[in-house]
C-alpha positions as CSV (number, residue, x, y, z in Angstrom):
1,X,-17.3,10.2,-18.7
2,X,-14.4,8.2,-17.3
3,X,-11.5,7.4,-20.1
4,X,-12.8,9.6,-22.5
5,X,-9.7,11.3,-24.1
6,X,-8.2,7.3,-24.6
7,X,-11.5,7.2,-26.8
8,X,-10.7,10.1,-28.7
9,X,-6.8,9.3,-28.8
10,X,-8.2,5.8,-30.9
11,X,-10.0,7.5,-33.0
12,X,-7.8,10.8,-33.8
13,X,-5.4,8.3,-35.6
14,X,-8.0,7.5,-38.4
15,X,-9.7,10.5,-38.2
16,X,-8.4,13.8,-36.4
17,X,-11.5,16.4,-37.6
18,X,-14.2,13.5,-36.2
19,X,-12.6,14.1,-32.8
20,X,-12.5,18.0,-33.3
21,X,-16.4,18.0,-34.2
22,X,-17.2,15.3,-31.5
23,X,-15.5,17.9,-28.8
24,X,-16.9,21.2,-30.5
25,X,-20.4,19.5,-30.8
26,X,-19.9,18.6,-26.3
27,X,-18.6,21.7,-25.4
28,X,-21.0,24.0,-27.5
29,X,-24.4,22.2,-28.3
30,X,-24.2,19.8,-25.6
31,X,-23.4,22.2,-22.8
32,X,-25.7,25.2,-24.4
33,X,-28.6,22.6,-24.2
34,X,-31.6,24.1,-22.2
35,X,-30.9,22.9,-18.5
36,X,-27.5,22.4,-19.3
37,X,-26.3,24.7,-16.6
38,X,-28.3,22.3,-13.5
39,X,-25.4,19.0,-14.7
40,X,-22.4,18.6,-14.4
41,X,-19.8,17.0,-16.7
42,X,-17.4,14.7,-15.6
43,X,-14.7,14.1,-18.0
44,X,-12.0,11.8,-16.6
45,X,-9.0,9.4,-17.8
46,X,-5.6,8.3,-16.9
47,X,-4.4,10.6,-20.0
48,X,-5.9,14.3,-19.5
49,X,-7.8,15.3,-22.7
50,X,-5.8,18.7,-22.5
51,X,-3.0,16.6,-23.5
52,X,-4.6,15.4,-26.3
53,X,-6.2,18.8,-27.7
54,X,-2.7,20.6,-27.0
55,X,-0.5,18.1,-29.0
56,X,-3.2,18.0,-31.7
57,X,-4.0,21.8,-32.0
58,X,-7.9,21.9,-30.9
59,X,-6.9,23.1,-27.2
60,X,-9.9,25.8,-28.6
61,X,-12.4,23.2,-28.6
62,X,-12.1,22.6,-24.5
63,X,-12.1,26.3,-23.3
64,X,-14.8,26.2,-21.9
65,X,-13.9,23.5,-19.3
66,X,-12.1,23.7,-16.3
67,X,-9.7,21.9,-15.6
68,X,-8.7,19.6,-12.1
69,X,-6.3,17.8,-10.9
70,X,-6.7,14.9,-8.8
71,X,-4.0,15.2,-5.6
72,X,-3.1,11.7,-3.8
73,X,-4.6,11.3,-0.5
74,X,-2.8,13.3,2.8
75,X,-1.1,11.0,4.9
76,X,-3.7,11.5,7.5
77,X,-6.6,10.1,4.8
78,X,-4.7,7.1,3.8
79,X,-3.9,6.4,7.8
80,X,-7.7,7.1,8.5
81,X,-8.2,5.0,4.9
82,X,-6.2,2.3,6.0
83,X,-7.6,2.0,9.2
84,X,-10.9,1.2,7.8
85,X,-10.2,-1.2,5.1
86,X,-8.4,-3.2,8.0
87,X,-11.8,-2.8,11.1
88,X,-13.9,-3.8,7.6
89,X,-12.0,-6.8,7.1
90,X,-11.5,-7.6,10.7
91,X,-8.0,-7.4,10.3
92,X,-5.3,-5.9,13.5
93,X,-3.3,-3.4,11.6
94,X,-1.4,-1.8,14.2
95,X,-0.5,2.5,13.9
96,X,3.2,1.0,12.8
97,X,1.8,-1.5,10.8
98,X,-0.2,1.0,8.7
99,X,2.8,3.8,8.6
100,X,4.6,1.2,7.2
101,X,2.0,0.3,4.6
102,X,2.0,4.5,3.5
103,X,6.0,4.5,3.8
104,X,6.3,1.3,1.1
105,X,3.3,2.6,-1.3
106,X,4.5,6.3,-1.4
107,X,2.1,7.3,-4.1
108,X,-1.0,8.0,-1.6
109,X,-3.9,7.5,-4.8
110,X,-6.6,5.1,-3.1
111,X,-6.1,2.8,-6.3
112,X,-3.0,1.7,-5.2
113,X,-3.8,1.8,-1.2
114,X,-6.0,-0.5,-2.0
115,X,-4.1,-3.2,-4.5
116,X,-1.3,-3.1,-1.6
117,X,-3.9,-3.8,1.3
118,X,-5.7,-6.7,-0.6
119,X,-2.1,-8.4,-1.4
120,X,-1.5,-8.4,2.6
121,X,-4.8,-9.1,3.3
122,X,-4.2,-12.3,0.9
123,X,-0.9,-13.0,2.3
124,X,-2.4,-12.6,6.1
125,X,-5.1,-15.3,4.8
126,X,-2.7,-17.3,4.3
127,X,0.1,-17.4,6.7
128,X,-0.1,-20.1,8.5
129,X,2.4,-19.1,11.1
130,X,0.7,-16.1,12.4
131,X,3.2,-13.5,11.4
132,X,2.5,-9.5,12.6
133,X,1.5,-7.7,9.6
134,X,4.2,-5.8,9.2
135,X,6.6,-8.8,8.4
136,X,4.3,-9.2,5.4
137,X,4.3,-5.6,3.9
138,X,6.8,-5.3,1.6
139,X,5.8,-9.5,0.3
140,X,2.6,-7.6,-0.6
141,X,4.5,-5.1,-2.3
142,X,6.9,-7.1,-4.1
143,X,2.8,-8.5,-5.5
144,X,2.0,-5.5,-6.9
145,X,4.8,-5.2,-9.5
146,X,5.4,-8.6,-10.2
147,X,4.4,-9.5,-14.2
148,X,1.1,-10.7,-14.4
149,X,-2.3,-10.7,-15.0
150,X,-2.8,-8.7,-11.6
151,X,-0.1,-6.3,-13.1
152,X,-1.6,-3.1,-13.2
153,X,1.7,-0.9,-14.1
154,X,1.5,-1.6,-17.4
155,X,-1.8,0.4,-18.1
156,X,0.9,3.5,-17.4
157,X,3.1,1.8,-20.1
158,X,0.5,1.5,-23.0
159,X,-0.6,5.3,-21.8
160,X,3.0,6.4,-23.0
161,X,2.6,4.4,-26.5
162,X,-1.3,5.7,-26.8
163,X,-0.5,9.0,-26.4
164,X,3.0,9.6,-28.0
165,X,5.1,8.9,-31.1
166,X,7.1,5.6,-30.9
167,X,10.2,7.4,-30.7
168,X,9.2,10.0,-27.5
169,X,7.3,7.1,-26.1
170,X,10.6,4.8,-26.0
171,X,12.6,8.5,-24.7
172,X,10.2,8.7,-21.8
173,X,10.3,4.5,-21.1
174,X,13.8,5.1,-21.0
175,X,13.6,8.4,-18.5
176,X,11.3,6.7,-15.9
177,X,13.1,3.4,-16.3
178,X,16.3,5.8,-15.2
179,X,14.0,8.1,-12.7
180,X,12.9,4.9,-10.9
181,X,16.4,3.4,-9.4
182,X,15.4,6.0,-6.4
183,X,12.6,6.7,-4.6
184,X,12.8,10.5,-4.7
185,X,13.4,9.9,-8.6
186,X,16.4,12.3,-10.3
187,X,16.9,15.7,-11.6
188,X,17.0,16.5,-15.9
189,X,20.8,17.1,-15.2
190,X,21.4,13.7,-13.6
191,X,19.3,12.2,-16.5
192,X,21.1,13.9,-19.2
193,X,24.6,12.6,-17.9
194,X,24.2,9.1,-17.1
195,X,21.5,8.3,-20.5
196,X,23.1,5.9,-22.9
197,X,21.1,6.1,-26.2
């Protein structure tokens, strides 16, 4: 069940007991169900529903799940990754070319691999002038953050205001905001000292 806990979050403003029943009733009666033990439950979202049952007091209610994380790819999968989006799409990405590709994304999640490949892959569509693909990289780049409809940064934005009071979600806009001016981000002391409230 992908997005579940942003479900739950819409519905815990009206209603806070619906969404302790709702998970009681999933992680008791629907898991206790005869041949309950041959599936598996998948609950996923961009906002982990042990954040929602720990601010909300019903961390009780998910007990019996176990928890995962999900770790960005290796540098060797998004290479190997990389490599295939560009023999799929019959495009010559060179070793450099795609090092150059991990280097600018960073964050190695396949969901953003792929947003920066399809914005060079546009970009190599359309250059007429036959420019190497690395020329183009951080163009394709500069795509992914720009304000738009094909803007997907803001779904992390709204996750802060779903999740959080006005108050802490404007605190934490204004740590990342601060956090971001460097690549490797910046320590709570550095924070604390250069804020302005």
């Amino acid at each position: 069940m992908d997005e579940l806990p942003i479900m739950l979050y819409n519905i815990i403003r009206d209603d806070s007991q619906q969404v302790r029943r709702f998970l009681d009733w999933f992680c008791n009666d629907v898991c206790a169900l005869p041949g309950a033990g041959q599936v598996r439950w998948l609950v996923s979202g961009s906002v982990g529903l042990d954040t929602l049952v720990q601010e909300h007091g019903m961390a009780d209610t998910i007990d019996s799940l176990s928890h995962e994380g999900l770790e960005p790819f290796s540098h060797q999968v998004a290479f190997d990754m990389l490599s295939q989006l560009a023999a799929s799409y019959k495009i010559d990405l060179s070793d450099d070319d795609k090092q150059a590709m991990i280097a600018a994304v960073q964050w190695l999640q396949p969901y953003y691999l792929q947003i920066a490949f399809n914005h060079l892959r546009t970009l190599i569509l359309a250059d007429t002038t036959n420019s190497r693909p690395f020329t183009l990289i951080q163009q394709a780049l500069d795509k992914m953050i720009q304000p738009g409809a094909d803007n997907d940064f803001h779904h992390w934005q709204s996750r802060l205001g779903l999740q959080l009071s006005r108050t802490d979600a404007e605190h934490a806009l204004a740590l990342l905001n601060h956090a971001a001016h460097d690549a490797t981000g910046a320590c709570a002391g550095m924070i604390r000292g250069q804020m302005q409230y």
